[in-house]
TIFI-183788 format. One record per residue: x, y, z of N, C-alpha, C, CB in turn; residue in three letters. Coordinates in pm, whole numbers, plus 50000, padded with zeros to 5 digits. Glycine has a CB too. Layout:
XYZXYZXYZXYZala...
//
This chain:
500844988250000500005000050000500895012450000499045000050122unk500455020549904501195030549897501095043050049500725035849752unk502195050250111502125059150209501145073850155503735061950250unk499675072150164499305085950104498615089950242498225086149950unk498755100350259497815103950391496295106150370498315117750457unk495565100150464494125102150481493595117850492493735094550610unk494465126650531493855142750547493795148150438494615152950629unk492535151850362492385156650267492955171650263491165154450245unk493365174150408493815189850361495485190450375493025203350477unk496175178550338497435170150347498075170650195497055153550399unk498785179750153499415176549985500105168050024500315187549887unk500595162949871501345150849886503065159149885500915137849736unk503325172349881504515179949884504475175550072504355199649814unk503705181550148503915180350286504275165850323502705185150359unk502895158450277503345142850295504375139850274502825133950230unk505405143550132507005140650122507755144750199507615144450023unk507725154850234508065165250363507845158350518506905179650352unk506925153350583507195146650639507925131450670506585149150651unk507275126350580508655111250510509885115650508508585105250328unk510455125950438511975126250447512165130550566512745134450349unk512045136450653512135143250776512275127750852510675154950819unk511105119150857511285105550940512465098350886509975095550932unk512915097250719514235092550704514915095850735514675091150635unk515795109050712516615117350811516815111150932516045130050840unk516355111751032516205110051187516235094851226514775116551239unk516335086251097516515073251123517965063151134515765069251034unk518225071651224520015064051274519895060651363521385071151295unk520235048751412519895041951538521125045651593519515025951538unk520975049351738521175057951832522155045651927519625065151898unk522865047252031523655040452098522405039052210525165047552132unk522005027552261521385031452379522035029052531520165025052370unk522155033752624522495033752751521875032052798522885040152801unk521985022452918520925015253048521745021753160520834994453067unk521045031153227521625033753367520855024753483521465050253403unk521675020253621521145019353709519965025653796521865018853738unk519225022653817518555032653948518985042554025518255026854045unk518715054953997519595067454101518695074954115520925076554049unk519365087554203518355097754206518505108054093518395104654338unk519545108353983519545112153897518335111353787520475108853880unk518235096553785517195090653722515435098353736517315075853785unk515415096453859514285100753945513915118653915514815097354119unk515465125953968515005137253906514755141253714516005145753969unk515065134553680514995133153538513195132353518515985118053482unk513015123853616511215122953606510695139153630510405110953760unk510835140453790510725156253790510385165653678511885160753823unk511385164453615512135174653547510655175453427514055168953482unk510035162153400509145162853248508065169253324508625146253151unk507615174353209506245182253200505625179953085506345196753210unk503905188053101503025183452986502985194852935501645177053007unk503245201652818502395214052771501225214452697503075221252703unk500735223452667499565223152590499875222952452498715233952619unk500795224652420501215219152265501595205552229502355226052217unk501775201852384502435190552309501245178852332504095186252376unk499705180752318498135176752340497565172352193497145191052407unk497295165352146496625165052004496245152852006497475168251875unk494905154451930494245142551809494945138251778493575144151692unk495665124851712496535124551669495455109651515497945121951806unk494635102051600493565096251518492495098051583493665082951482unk490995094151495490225092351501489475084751589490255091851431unk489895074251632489445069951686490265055351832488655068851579unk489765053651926490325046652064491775043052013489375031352124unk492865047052087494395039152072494765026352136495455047652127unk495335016952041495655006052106496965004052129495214996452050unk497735011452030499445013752014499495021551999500335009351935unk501245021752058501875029552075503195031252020501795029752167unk503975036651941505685033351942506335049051906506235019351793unk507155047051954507975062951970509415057251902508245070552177unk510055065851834510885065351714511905068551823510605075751569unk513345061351809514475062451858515365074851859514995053851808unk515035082951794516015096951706515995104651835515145107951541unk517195111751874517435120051961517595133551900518465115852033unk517165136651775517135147651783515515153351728518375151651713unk514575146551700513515149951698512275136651806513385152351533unk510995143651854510655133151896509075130051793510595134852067unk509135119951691508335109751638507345101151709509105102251588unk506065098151705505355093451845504405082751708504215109951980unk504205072651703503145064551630501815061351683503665052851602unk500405062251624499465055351740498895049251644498455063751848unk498475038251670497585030651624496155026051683498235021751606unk495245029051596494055026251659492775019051622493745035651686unk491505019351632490295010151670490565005451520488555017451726unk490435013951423489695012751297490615008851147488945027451284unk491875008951227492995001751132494265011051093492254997150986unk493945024551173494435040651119495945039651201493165057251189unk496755044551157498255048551165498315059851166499135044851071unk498375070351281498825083851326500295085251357498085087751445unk501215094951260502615098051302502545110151353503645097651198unk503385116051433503545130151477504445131351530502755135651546unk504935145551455506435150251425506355162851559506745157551223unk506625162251707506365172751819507105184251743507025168751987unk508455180351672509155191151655508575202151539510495186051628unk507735195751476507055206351342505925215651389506265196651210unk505485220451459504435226551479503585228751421504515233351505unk503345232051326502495230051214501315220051171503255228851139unk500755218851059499595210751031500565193950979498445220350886unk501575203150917502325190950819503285185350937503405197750656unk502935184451030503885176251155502645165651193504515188451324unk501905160251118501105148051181500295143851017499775153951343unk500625132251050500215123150872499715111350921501725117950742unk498065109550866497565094250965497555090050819495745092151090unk497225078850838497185065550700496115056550751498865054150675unk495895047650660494945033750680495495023950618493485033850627unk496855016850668497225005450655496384988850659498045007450737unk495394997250781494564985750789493664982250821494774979850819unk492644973350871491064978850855490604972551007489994970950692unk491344967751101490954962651227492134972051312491044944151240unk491564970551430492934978851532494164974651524492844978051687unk494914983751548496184979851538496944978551671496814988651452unk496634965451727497174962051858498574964751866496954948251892unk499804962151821501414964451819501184975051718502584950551770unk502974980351777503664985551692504764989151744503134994151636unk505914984351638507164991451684508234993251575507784983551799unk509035005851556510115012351512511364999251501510435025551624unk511774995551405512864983051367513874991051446513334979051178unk514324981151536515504984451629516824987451518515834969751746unk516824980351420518044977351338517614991251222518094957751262unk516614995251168516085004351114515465008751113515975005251064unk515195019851201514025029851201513225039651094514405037551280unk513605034851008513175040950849511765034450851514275034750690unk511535018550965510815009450913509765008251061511784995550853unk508435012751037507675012151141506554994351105506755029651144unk506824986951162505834975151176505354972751253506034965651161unk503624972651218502174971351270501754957151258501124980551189unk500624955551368500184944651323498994949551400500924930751344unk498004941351334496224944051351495324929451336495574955951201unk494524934251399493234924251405492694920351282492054930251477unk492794926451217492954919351028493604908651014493794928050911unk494644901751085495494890451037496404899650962494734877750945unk496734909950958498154913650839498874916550968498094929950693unk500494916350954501464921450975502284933750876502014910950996unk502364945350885503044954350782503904960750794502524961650736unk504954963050732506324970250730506244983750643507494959950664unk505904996950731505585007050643507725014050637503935020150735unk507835011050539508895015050461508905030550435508855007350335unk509735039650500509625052150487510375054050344510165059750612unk511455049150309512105048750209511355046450065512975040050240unk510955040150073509795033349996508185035249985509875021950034unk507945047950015506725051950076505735041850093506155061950006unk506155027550146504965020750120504835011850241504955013249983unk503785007850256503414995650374503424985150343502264994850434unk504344980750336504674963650264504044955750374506644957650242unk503074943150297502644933750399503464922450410501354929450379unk503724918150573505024912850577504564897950648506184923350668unk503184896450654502614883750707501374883450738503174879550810unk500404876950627499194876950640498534859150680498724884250498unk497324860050740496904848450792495014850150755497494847550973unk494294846050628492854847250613492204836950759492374840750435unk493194829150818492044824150945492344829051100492044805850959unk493674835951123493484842651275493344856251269494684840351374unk492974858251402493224875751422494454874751499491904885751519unk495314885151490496594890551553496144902251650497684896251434unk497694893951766496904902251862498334915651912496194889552020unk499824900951887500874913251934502444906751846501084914152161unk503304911551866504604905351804505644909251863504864908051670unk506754905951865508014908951853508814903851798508424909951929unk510454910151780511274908151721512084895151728511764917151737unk512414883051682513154874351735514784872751707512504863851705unk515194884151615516754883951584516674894451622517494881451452unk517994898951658518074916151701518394921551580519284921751820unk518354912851469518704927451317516724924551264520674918751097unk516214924751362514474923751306514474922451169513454937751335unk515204905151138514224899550996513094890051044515214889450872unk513384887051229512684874551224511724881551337513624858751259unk510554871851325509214878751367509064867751472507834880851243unk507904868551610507114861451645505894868751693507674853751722unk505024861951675503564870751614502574862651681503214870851422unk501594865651799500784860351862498954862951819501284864751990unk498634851551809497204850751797496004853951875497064841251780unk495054858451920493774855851993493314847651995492954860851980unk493414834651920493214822851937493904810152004493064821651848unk495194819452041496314812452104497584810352030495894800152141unk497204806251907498514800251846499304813251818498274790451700unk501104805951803502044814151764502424812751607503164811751852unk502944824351572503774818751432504854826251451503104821251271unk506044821251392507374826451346507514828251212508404818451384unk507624843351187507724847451065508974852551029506834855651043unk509614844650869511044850850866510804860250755512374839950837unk511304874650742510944883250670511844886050530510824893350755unk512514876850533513764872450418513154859150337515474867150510unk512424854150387511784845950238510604846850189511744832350239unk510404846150101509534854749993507954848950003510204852249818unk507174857850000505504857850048505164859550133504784849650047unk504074860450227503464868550296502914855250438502204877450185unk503954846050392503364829050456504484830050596503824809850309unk504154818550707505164819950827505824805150807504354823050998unk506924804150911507784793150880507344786150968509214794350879unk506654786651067505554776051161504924785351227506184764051278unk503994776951260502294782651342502434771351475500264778051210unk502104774351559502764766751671500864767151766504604778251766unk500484753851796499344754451884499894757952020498534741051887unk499424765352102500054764252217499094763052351500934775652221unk498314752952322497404747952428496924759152502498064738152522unk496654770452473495974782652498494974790652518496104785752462unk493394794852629492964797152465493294812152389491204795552456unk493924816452446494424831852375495574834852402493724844452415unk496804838552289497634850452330497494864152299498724848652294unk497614870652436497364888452430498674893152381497014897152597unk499504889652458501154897052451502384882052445501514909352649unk503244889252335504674877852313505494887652357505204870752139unk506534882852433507564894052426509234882352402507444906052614unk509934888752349511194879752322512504890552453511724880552087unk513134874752508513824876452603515344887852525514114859852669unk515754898852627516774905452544518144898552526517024918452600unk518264887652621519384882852620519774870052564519664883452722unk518684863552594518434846852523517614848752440517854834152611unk518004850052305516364853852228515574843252214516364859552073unk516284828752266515334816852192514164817152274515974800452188unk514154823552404512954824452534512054836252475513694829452718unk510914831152498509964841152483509044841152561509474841752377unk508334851052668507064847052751505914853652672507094852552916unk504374846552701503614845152602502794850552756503434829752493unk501364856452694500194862652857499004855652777499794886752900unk498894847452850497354840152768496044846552874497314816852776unk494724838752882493764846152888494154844053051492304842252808unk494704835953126494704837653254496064826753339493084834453295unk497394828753244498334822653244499394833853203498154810853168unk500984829453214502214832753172502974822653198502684843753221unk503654824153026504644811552981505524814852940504334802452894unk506944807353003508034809452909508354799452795509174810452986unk508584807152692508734791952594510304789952548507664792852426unk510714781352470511844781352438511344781352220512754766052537unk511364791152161511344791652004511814777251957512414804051939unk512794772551989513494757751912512404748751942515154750451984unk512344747052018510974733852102510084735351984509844739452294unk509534746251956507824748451885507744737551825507424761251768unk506504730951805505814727051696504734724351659506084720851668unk504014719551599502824719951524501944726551627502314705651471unk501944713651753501404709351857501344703351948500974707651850unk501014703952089501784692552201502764699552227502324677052154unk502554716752259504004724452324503964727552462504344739152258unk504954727152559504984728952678505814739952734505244718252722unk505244745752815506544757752820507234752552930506124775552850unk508784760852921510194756552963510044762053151511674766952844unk508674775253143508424777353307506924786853282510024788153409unk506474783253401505204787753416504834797753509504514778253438unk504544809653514504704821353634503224822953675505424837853577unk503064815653756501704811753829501324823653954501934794753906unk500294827453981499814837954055499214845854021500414843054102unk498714845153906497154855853824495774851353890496834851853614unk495044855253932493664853353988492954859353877493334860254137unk493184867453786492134869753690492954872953579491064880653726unk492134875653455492524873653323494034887353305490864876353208unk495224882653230495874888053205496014896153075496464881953234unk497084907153071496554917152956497864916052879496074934453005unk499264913952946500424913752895501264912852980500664922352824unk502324905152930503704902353000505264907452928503724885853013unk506004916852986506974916152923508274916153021506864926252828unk509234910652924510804910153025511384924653038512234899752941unk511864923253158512844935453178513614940253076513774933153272unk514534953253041514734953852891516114950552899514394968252810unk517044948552974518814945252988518314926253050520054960453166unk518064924853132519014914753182517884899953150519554918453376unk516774907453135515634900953129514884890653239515844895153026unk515844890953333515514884453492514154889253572516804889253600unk513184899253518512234901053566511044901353476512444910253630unk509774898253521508724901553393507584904853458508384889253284unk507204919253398506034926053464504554918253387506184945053432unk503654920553468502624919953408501384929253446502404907953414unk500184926853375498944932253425497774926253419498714942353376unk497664922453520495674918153508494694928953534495064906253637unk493784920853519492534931053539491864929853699491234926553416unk492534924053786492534929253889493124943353971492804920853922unk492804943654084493644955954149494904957954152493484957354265unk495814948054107496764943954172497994939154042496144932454277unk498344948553978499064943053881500564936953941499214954253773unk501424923753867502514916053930503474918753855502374901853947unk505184917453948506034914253862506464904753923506874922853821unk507814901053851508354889153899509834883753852507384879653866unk510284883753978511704880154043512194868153957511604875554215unk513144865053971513784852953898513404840253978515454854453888unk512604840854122512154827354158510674831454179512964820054293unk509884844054196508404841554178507774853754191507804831754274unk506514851154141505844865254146505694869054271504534866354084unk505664886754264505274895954394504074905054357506584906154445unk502994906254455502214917954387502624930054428500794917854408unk502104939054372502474956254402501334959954516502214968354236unk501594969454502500624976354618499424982854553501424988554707unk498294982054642496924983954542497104992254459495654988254597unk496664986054328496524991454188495304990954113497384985454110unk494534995654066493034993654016493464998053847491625006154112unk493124981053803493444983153674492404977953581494684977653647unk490724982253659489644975653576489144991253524488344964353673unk489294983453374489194999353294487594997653241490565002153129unk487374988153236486004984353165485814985853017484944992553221unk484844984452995484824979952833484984992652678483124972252821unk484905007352761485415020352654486435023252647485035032252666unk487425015852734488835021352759489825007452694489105025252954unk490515011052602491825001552615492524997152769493005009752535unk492634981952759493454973452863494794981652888493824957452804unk494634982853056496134985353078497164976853063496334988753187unk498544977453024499744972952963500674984053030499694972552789unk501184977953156502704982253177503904978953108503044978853286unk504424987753085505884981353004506704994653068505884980052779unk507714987153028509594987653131509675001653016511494967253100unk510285012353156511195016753099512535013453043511235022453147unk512405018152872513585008552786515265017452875513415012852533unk515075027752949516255033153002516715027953133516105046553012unk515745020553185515855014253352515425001253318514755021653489unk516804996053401516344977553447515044972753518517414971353563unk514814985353626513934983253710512864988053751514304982553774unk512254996553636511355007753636510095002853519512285022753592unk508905007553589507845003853432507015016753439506534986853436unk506295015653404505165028653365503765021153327505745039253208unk502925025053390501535022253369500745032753392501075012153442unk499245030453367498245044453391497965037553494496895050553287unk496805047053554495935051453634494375054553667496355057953637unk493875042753719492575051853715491915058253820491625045453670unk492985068253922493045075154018492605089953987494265073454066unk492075098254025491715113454003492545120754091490175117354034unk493395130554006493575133753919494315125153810493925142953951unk493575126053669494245113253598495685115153610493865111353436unk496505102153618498195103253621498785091653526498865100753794unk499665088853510500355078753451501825077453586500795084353264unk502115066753609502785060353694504115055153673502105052053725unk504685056653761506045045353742506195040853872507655051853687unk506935028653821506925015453971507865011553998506275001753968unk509195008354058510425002954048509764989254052511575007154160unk510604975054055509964964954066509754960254194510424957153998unk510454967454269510024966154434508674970854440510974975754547unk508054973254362506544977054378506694996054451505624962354518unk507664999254463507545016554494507845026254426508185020954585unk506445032854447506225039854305507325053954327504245045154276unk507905055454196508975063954204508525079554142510185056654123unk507705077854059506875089954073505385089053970507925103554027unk504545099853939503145103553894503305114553788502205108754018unk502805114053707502825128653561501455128853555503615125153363unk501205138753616499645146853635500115163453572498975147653853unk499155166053509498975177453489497235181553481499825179653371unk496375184853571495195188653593494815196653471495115195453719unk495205203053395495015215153304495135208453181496065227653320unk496065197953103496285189152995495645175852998497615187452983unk495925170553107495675156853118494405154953204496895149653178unk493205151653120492375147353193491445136853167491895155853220unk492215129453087491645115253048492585103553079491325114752892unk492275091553078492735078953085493745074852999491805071253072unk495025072053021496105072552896496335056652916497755084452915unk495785045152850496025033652902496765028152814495005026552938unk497615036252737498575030452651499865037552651498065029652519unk501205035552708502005041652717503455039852667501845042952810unk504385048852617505515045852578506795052052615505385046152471unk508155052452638508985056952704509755056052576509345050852834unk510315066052586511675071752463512855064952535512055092952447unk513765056752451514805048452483516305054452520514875039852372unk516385068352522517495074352533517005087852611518195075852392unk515865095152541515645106452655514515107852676516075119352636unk513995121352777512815119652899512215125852833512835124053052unk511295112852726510125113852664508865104352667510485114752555unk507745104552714506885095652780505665102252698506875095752958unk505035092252625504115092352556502485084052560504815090052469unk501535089652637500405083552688499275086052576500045089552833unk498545076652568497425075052496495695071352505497885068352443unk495305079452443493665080452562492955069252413492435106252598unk491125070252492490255066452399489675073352295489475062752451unk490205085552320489535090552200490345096252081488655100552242unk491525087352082492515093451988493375104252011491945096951890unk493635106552150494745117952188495945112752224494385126852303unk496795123252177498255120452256498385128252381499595124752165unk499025122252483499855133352554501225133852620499175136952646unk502125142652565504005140752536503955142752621505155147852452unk504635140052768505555140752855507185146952821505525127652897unk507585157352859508735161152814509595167152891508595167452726unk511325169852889512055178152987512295191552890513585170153050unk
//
């Protein structure tokens, strides 16, 4: 599919104009993992919300999220109900600093910026497609389609992202290699399930992957897969109600947060889960599922929303103590249950139901 923007009041001069601007800015960056400090902490401090940095960004409820690696501009992606791809350029001010698309025609549960090339944003949606929108190439190449599941999440399984693993709502997995030719996977894996919400691939062992089914977490080992009759390698037992996602810590991968839809979202230690301290994470049925995920700059830090008044978005060390809150009463006054952290600087990107962004910034 070709990159044309949906805003009819969008030339295709601006549209080029924003594309080269996202090529430009696509050099992958050195990233640094600091320890826990109070450096860190005041760094939280330090962000604020402005009123510019507030916008529509789509039409309609966000399910994703992904924020572009570039340290010198900040790029924010959302994906949402109806299949729509919102980019936005904070640094353009202007009309031509935000270009949505329709890659695809169901929500677009994932999304993330190719670690190895950020030229290359890949979605995946409740359509069954997987897509590689190619900035270079103005186009959304489909990079794995399935006419009998819905897709629910993916990640990367090589760190030069040719190789895919791509989770179902029906449970099953597939591994998709993006170097041989068609739109087919190299196995579909049953995994005695009945749903996967969230895959996440381990940073250090990539062959481990933990999987969040409808009221389970599994670690698997990728080599094992097959058809059917798969068992995972460990089982992180202690959910009392249905889970929303699991992911590993982003360095060492020795911890893995999760979230249910209880009060009480868990992480968990290298010998067992701990819960946090009351958390109310029943959003009900207008709001996107909360999904904590790790700050990519801290071993030991995540970020989740809130459904506390005044609305806030959160961070947690994994000791369960919360290290600080981004409230702004005057900007923020909706539910951001989709959130993202900039991998190098203090940029935090929350996402409501009705298609808003709101930048967190220093």
């Amino acid at each position: 599919l070709q990159m044309i923007a949906t805003s009819e009041n969008q030339s295709h001069e601006l549209t080029r104009e924003f594309l080269d601007t996202w090529t430009r800015i696509s050099q992958v960056p050195l990233v640094i993992i600091h320890p826990f400090c109070r450096r860190y902490k005041a760094g939280l401090n330090d962000m604020v919300l402005h009123e510019e940095a507030v916008r529509k960004v789509v039409k309609n409820r966000i399910y994703s999220l992904a924020i572009h690696p570039s340290e010198s501009r900040t790029l924010v992606a959302a994906g949402d109900k109806s299949g729509g791809i919102g980019l936005w350029d904070l640094d353009c001010p202007s009309e031509a600093g935000l270009c949505v698309f329709m890659p695809h025609s169901q929500p677009v549960s994932c999304m993330y910026f190719s670690p190895f090339h950020p030229a290359h944003l890949l979605s995946l949606s409740h359509d069954g497609t997987v897509r590689c929108g190619d900035v270079t190439r103005a186009v959304f190449e489909e990079v794995f389609r399935s006419e009998e599941y819905s897709f629910s999440s993916f990640d990367f399984l090589a760190a030069d992202a040719s190789t895919l693993l791509v989770g179902a709502w029906d449970g099953d997995v597939a591994v998709v290699d993006r170097r041989t030719p068609g739109t087919g996977c190299e196995l579909s894996a049953d995994m005695n399930s009945r749903t996967t919400r969230t895959v996440h691939v381990h940073p250090v062992n990539r062959q481990y992957f933990v999987a969040a089914g409808a009221g389970n977490v599994c670690v698997y080992d990728v080599r094992r897969l097959k058809r059917s009759g798969n068992k995972p390698v460990s089982s992180l037992l202690g959910h009392a109600k249905s889970v929303a996602s699991a992911y590993f810590s982003p360095v060492t991968g020795s911890r893995v947060v999760t979230t249910t839809q209880s009060l009480t979202p868990l992480f968990c230690s290298p010998m067992a889960f701990s819960p946090l301290n009351r958390h109310n994470n029943n959003t009900g049925r207008w709001l996107t599922r909360f999904r904590a995920v790790w700050d990519p700059k801290q071993e030991d830090c995540f970020v989740v929303c809130s459904m506390a008044r005044p609305r806030q978005i959160e961070v947690f060390q994994a000791t369960g103590k919360r290290v600080h809150s981004f409230l702004n009463e005057d900007f923020l006054g909706s539910v951001c249950s989709i959130n993202v952290m900039h991998p190098t600087k203090n940029v935090l990107a929350g996402g409501n139901s009705s298609g808003r962004l709101h930048v967190f910034t220093d």
